[in-house]
N, C-alpha and C positions, 0 to 999 in steps of 0.2 A: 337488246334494247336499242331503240335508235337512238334516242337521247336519255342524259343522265345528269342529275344535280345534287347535289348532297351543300349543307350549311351545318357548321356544327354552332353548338350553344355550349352555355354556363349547364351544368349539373344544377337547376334551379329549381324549384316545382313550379315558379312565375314563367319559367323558359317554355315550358308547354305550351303555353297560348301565343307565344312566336314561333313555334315549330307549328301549328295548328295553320297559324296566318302563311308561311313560306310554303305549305302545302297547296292550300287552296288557293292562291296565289298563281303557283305554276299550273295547277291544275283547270284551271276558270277556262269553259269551255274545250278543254282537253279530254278531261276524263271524268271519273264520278268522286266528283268532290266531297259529297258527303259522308259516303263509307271513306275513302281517301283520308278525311281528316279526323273520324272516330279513331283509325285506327293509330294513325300518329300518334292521336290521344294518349292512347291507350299505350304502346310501347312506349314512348317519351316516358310516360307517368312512371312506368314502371322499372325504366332506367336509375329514374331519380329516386325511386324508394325501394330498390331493391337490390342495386348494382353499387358498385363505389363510386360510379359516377354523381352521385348523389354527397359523396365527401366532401369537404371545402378542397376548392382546385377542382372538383371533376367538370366531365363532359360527358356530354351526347353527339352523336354526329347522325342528322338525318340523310337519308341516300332517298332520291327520289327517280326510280327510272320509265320512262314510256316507252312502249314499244306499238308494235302496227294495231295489238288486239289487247292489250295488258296494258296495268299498271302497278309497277312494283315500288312498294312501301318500304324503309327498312330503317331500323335505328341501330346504331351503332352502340353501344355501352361499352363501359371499363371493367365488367363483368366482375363476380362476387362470387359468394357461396351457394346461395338459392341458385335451383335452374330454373329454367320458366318453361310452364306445362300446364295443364288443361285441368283446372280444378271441379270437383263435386257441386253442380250448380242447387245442388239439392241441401246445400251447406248451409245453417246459419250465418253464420261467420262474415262478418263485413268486408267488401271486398274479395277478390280470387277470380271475377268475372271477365275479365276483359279477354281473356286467350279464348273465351270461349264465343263473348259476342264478336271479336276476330275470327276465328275458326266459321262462326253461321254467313259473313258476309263475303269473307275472299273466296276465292278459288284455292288458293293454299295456303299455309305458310311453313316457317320452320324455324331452326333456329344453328348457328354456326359457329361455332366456338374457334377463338383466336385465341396466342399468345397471352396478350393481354387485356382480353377483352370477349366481348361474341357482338353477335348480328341478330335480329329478331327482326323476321320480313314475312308482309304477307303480300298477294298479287289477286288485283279486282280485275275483271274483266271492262274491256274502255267500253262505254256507250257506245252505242252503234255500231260496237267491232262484231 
């Protein structure tokens, strides 16, 4: 990555729509903003309802890197007991969707387990790269 930024927030679910705005933000005439900020969405969201970051006290840390043809996405959590994985879209069940509208629009992602915590990133290809 040439360049890299990362901002962390509150563990808030109000915090998503300022991790949404620092993306697109950096991203404005960079790269593709639109998948770019679905997918913040979507890992943010699921930090805070899934991870301990979601606890009073917690955090998210968004990492936002560019590179010459990429652009990688990633949220930091304080990681929990769920993993995060690619649900049955054939499901009832409200919710389960987003790794998978993630999965249709990046070029990858994955997910990296830390200490205390993991990483869940995915990487879009830059406009015009």
């Amino acid at each position: 990555m040439r360049s890299k930024w990362c901002r962390a927030f509150p563990g808030l679910a109000e915090e998503v729509a300022n991790a949404r705005r620092f993306v697109a933000a950096l991203l404005d005439e960079r790269g593709p903003v639109e998948d770019a900020v679905l997918i913040v969405s979507e890992l943010a969201t699921n930090a805070v309802r899934h991870s301990l970051s979601g606890s009073v006290g917690g955090w998210f840390l968004v990492v936002v890197g560019l590179g010459d043809d990429l652009v990688r996405i990633e949220v930091v959590d304080q990681g929990g007991p769920r993993v995060p994985h690619l649900c049955d879209v054939t499901s009832q069940e409200e919710g389960g969707r987003g790794l998978v509208l993630i999965a249709g629009c990046a070029k990858g992602w994955g997910v990296k387990n830390w200490p205390e915590g993991r990483s869940v990133w995915a990487e879009l290809a830059r406009e015009g790269a």
